[in-house]
C-alpha positions as CSV (number, residue, x, y, z in Angstrom):
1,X,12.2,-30.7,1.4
2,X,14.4,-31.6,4.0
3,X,17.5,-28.3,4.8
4,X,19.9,-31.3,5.9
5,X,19.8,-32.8,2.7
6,X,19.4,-29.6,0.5
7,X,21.7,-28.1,-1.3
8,X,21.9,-24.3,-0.1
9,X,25.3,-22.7,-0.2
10,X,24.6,-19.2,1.5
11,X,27.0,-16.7,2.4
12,X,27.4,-14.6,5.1
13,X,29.4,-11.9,3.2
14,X,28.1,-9.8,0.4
15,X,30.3,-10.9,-3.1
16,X,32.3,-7.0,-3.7
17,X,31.5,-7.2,-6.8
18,X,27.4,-7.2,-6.3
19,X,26.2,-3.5,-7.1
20,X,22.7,-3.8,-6.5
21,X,20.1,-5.8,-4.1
22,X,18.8,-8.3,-6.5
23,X,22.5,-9.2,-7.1
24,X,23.8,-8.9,-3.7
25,X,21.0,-11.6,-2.5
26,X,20.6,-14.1,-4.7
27,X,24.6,-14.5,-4.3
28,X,24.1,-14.6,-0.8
29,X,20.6,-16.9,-0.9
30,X,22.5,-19.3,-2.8
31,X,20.6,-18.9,-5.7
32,X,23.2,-18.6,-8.2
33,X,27.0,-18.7,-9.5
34,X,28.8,-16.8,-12.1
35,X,29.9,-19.3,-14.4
36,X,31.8,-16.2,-16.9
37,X,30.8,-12.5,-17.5
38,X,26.8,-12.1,-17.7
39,X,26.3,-15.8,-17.6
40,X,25.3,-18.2,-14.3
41,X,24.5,-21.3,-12.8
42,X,21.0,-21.5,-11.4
43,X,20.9,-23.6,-8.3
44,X,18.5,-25.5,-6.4
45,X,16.9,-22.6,-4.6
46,X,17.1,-20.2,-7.7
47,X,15.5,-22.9,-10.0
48,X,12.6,-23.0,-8.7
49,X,11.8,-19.6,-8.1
50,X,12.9,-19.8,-12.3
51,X,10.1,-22.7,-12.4
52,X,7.2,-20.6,-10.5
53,X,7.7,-17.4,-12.4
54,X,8.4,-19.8,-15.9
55,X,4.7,-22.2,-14.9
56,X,2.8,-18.5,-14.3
57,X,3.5,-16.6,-17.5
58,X,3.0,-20.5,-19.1
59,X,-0.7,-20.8,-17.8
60,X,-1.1,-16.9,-18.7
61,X,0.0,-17.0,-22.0
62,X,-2.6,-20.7,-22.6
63,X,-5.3,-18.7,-21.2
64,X,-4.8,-15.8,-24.1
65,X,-4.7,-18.8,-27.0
66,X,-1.0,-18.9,-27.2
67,X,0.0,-22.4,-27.9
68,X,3.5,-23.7,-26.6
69,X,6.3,-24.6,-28.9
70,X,10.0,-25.2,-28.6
71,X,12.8,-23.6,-30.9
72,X,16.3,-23.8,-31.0
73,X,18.8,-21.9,-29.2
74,X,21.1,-21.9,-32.4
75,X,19.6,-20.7,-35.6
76,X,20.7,-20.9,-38.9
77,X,22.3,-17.9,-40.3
78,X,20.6,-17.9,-43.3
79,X,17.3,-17.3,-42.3
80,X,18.7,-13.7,-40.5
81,X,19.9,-13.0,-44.3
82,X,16.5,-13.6,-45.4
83,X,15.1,-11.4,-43.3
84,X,18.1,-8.4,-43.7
85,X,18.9,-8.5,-39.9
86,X,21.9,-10.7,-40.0
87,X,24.5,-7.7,-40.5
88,X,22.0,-5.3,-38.8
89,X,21.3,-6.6,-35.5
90,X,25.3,-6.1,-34.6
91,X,28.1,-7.1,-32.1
92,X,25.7,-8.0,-29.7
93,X,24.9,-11.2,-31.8
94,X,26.9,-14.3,-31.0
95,X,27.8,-15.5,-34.7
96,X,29.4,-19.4,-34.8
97,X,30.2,-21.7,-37.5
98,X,29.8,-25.6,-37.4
99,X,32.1,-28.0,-38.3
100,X,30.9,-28.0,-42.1
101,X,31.5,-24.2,-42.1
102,X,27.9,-23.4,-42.3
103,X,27.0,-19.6,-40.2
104,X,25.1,-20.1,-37.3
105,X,24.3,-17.5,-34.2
106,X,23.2,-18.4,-30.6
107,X,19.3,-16.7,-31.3
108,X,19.2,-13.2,-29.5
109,X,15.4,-13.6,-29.9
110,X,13.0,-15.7,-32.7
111,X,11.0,-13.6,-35.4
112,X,13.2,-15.3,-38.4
113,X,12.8,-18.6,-36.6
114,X,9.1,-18.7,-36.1
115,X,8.5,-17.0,-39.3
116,X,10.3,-19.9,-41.1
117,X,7.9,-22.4,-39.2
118,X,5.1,-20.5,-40.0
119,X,6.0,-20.6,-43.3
120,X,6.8,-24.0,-44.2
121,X,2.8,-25.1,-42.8
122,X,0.4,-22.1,-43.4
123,X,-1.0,-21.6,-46.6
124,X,-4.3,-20.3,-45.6
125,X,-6.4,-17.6,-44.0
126,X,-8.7,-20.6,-42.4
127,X,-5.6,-21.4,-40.0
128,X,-5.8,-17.6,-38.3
129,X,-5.4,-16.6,-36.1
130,X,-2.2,-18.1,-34.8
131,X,0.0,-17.1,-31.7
132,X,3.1,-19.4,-31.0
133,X,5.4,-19.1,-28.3
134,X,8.0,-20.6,-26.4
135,X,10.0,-20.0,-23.1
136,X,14.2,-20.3,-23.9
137,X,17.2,-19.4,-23.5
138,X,18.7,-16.4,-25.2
139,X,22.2,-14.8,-25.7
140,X,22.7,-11.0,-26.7
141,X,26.9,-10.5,-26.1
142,X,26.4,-7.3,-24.1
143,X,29.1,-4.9,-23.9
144,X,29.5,-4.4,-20.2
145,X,26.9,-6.7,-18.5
146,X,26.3,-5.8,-14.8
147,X,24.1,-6.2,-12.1
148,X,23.9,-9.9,-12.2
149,X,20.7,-11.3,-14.2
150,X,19.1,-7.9,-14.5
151,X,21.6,-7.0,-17.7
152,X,23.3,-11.1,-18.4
153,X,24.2,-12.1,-21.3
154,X,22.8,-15.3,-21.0
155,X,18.8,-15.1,-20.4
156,X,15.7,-16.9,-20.3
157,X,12.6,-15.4,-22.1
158,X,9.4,-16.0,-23.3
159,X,8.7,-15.1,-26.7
160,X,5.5,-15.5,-28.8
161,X,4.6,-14.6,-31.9
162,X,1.1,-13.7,-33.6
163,X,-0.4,-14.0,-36.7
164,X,-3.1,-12.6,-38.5
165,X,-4.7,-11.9,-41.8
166,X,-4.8,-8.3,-41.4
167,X,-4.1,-5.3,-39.1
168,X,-7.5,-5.1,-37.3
169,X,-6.7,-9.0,-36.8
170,X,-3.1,-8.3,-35.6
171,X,-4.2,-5.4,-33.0
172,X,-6.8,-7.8,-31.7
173,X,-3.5,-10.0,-30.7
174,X,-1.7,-7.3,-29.6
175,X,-4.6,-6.4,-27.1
176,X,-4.9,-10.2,-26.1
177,X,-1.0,-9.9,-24.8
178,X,-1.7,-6.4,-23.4
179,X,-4.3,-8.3,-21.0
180,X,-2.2,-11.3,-21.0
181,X,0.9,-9.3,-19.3
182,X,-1.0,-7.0,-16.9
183,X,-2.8,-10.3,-15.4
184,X,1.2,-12.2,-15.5
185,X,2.5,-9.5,-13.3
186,X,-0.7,-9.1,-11.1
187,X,-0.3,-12.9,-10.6
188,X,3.6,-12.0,-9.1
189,X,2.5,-9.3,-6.6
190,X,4.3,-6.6,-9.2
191,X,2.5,-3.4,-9.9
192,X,3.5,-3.4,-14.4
193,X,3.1,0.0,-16.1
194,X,2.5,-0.1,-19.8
195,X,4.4,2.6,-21.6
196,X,4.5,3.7,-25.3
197,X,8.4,2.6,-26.2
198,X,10.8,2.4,-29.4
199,X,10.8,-1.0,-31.3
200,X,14.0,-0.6,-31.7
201,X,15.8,-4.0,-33.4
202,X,13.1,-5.7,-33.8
203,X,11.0,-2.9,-35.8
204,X,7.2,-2.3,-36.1
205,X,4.7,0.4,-35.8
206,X,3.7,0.3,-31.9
207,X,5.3,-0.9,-28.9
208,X,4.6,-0.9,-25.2
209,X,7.2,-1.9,-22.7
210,X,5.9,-2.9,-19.2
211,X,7.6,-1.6,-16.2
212,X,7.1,-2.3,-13.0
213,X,8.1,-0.2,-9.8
214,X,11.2,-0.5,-7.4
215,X,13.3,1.8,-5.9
216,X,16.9,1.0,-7.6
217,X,15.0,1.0,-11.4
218,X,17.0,1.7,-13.9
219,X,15.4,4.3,-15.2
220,X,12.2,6.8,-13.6
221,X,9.0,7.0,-14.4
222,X,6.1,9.3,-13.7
223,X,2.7,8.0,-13.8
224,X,-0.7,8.7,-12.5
225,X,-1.4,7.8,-8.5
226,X,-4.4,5.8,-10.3
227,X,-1.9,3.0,-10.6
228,X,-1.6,2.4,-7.5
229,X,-5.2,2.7,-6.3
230,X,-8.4,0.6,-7.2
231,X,-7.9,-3.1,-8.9
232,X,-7.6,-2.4,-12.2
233,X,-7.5,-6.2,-13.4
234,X,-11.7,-7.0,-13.3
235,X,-12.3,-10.9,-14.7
236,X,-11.6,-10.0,-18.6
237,X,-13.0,-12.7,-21.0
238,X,-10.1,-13.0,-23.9
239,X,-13.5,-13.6,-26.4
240,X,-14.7,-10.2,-25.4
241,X,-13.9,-6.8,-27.1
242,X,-10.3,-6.0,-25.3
243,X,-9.9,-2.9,-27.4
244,X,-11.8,-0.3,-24.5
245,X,-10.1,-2.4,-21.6
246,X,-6.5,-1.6,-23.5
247,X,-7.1,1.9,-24.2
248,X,-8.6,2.5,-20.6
249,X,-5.0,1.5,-19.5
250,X,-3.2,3.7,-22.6
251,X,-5.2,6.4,-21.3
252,X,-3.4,6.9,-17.3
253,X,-0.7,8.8,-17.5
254,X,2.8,7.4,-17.6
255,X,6.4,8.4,-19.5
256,X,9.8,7.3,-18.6
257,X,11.7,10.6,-17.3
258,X,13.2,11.1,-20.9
259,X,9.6,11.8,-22.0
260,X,8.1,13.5,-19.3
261,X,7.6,17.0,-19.7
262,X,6.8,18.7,-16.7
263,X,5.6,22.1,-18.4
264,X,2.9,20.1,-20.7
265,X,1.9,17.2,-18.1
266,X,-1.3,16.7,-17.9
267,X,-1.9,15.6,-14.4
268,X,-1.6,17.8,-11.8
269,X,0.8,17.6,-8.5
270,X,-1.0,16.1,-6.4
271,X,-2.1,13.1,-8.7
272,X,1.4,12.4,-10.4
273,X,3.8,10.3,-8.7
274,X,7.5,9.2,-10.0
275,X,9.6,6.3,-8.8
276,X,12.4,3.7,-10.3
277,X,11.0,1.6,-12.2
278,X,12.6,-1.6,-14.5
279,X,11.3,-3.2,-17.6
280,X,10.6,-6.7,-17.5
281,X,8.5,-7.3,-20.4
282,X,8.1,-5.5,-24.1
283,X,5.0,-6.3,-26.9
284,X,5.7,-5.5,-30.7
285,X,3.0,-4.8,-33.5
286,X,5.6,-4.9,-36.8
287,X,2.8,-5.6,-39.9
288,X,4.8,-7.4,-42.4
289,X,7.9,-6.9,-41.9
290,X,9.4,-10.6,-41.5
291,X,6.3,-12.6,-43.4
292,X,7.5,-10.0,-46.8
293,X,10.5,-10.4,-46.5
294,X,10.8,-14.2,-46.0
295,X,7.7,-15.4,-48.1
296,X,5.1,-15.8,-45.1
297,X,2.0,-15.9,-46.9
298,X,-1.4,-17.1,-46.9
299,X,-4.6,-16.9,-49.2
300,X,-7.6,-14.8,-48.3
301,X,-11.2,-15.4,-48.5
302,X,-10.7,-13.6,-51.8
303,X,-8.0,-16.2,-53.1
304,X,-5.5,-13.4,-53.0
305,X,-2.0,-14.1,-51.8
306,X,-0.9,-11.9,-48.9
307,X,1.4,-11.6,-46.1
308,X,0.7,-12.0,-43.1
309,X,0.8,-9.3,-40.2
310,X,2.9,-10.4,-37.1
311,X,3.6,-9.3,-33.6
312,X,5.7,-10.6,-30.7
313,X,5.9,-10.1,-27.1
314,X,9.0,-11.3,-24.8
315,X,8.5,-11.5,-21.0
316,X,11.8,-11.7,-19.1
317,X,11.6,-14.6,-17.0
318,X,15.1,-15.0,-15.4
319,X,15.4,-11.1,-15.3
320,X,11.9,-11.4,-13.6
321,X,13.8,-13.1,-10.4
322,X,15.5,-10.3,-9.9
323,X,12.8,-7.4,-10.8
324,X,10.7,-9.2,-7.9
325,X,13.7,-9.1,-5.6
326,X,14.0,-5.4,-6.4
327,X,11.0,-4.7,-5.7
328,X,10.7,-6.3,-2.8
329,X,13.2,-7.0,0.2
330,X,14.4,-5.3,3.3
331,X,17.8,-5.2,5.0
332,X,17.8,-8.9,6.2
333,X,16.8,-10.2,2.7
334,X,14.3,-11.6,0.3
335,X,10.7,-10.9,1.0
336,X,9.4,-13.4,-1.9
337,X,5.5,-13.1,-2.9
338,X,3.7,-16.3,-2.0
339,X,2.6,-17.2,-6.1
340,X,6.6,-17.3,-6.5
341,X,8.4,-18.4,-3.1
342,X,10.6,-21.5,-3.6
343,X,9.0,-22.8,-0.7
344,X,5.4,-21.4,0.8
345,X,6.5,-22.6,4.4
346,X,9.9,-22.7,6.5
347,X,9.4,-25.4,9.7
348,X,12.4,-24.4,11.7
349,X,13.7,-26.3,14.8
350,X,15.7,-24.6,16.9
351,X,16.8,-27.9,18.7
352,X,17.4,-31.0,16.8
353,X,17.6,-33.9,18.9
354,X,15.1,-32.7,21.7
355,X,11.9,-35.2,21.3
356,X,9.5,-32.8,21.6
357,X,10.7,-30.4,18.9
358,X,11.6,-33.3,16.3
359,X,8.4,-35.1,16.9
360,X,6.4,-31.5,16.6
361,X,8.7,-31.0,13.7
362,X,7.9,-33.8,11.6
363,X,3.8,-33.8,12.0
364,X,3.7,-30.3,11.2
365,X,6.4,-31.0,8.4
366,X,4.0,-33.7,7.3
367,X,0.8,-32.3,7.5
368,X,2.1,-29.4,4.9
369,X,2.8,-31.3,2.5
370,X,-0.4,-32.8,2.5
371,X,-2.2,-29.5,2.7
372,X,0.3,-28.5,-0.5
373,X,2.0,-26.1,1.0
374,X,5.1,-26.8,-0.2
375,X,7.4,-27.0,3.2
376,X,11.2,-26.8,3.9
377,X,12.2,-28.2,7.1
378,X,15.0,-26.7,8.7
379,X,16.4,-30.2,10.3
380,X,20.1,-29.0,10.3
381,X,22.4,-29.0,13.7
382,X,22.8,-25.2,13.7
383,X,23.1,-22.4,15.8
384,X,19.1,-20.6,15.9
385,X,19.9,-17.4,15.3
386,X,21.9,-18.5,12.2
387,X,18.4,-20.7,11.3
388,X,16.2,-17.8,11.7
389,X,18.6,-15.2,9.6
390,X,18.7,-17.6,6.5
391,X,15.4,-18.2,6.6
392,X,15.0,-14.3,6.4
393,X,17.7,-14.1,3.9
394,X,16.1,-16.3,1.5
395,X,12.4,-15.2,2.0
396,X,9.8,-17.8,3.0
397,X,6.5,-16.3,3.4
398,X,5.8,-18.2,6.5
399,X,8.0,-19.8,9.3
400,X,6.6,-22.1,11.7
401,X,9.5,-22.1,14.7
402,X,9.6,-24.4,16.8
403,X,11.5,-24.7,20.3
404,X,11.9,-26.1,23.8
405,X,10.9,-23.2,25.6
406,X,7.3,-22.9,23.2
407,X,6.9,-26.8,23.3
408,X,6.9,-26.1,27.5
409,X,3.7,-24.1,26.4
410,X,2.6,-26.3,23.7
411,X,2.8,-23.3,21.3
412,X,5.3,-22.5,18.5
413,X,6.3,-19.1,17.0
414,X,4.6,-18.5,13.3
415,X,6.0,-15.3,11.7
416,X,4.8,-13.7,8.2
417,X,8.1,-12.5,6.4
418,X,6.5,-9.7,4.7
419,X,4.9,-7.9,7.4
420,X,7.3,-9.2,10.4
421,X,4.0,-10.3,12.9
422,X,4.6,-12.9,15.0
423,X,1.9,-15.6,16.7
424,X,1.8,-17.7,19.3
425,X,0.0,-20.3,18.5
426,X,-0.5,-24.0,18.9
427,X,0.9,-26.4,15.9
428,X,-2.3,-27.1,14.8
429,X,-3.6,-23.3,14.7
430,X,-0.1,-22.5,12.8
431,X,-0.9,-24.7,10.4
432,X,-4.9,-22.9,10.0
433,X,-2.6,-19.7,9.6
434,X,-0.4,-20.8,7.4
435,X,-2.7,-23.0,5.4
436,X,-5.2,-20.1,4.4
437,X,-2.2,-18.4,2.2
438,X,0.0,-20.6,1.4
């Protein structure tokens, strides 16, 4: 991608009314506009840090069994009766009505939905186990949304649902996503603690949320230094028995501060640690809840009718963008991991015009995107200092620089955003460099 014909609307000011980092740059990255309260516009740059983090928990979720569906944003409000949470679920539920008076609601999330699919196909034992999920657009009308995308109104989730014969079947789901989410956030560069949580809304009998680590979290967490030690994530096969790997993970110590209690921890000063930490993705085991309630059943190998036992699992994509930002970034900007960047590689010349640079430019330019690297060439007529700070600000892992006083040398400037090194190097050994992480 070409800068001079990109659309990137940076700002050199910090929006007042951004109160935290992940707000504060992707305002000033360009990645996104408030539209209204809680809700935005993703652009250019923003979208397709939305698409890697969106094609990663996709490929994840396939590996696990899930199989990809599609559901509406707007649901029918009968099938929320059905199910007894249309009056429960509360304010935070946008209720409409079409133009034939019929009760609809922009979906806060999908049990009733899936359930009614499940439902209207399903009739026997032989088709489970089933997981089904999608990635979509949600809308819970929070009260006082803040911090940008970390607490929107408007947000873009993925949500699957399992189904099984029985509870030994369901908790084999439930440890498939367990394994499923811990190798997601791996995949991001994100450190995820799973932590025994509240199901809440959406009900059950056991619920982890994940949390990964930052500094501004919204809440802390203490947890055994063992999370930040050895790989934890050997090459799991999903046929295999995932119930020891699970439990080996239950096992390390970690509580949100609410349910820490430092009298009767069991891990000792020197191994327990505490930071911030934000949730970014929650798994539900809730039995039979919805499939009672709404006529979800199937016959056993007995012949016996029965309900089926469900779970689901939501992975915040679009609040994702902004957990990674959290997590990582420094005082000139976005420090992206490479399995998310929006681009793997920033060719940046600092004098458009000059022969030298522009033909250097365009061969290296070139040869990226034959290597699939995924280059942005900084062709615009701009100042270099102003180049070099937006191409901090908005996080490539790699920039190739490229000026008249290196091209004297034959050597350009290749600099790793996350660490800050800088080589000097000829194009074709920047491109070596580059080539071997990007």
């Amino acid at each position: 991608m070409r800068l001079s014909q990109y659309f990137l609307p940076v700002l050199k000011e910090t929006p007042k009314e951004a109160q935290i980092a992940s707000h504060r740059l992707m305002l000033r990255a360009g990645m996104i506009q408030q539209s209204s309260a809680g809700i935005y516009s993703w652009l250019p740059l923003g979208k397709r840090v939305l698409d890697k983090i969106s094609n990663i928990v996709r490929e994840e979720q396939e590996r696990s069994g899930a199989l990809e569906i599609l559901m509406p944003t707007i649901q029918p409000a009968e099938i929320w009766q059905e199910s007894g949470r249309y009056d429960d679920y509360g304010a935070e539920m946008l209720r409409v009505t079409d133009r034939h008076d019929r009760a609809m609601l922009f979906g806060p999330t999908n049990e009733e939905q899936v359930t009614d699919i499940f439902r209207s196909h399903v009739r026997s034992y032989k088709s489970l186990p089933l997981n089904l999920y999608h990635i979509q657009w949600k809308f819970r009308d929070e009260v006082r949304p803040r911090f940008g995308i970390m607490r929107g109104r408007e947000f873009l989730m993925k949500d699957a649902y399992s189904f099984d014969l029985d509870a030994d079947g369901a908790r084999k789901a439930y440890n498939k996503m367990f394994v499923s989410y811990l190798k997601t956030f791996a995949r991001m560069g994100l450190t995820a603690i799973p932590m025994e949580a509240d199901t809440g809304p959406i009900g059950g009998d056991m619920s982890h949320e994940f949390i990964i680590l930052a500094e501004t979290g919204e809440s802390g967490v203490y947890f055994h230094k063992d999370w930040l030690q050895a790989d934890l994530l050997a090459d799991i096969d999903y046929a295999s028995d995932l119930q020891p790997f699970v439990d080996k993970f239950i096992s390390i110590y970690a509580r949100a501060d609410e349910k820490h209690d430092p009298d009767n921890c069991p891990v000792s000063d020197l191994d327990l640690m505490t930071m911030r930490g934000i949730e970014i993705g929650h798994i539900f085991y809730f039995g039979a809840k919805y499939s009672a309630a709404m006529g979800a059943n199937v016959s056993g190998p007995d012949g016996k009718i029965v309900p089926v036992h469900m779970g689901s699992y939501g992975i915040g994509v679009s609040r994702l963008v902004g957990g990674i930002i959290e997590a990582s970034h420094d005082d000139k900007g976005i420090i992206w991991p490479d399995s998310v960047a929006p681009f793997g590689v920033a060719v940046v010349n600092l004098k458009p015009g000059d022969k030298i640079c522009d033909k250097t430019c365009e061969t290296l330019y070139s040869d990226l995107i034959e290597t699939s690297a995924d280059p942005l060439l900084d062709d615009r007529d701009e100042r270099p200092g102003a180049k070099l700070a937006a191409m901090d600000l908005i996080g490539i892992p790699w920039q190739i620089v490229v000026g008249p006083r290196g091209m004297q040398n034959s050597v350009v400037e290749v600099k790793r955003r996350k660490t800050g090194e800088t080589f000097e190097v000829s194009p074709s050994e920047a491109l070596k460099l580059v080539s071997n992480v990007a």
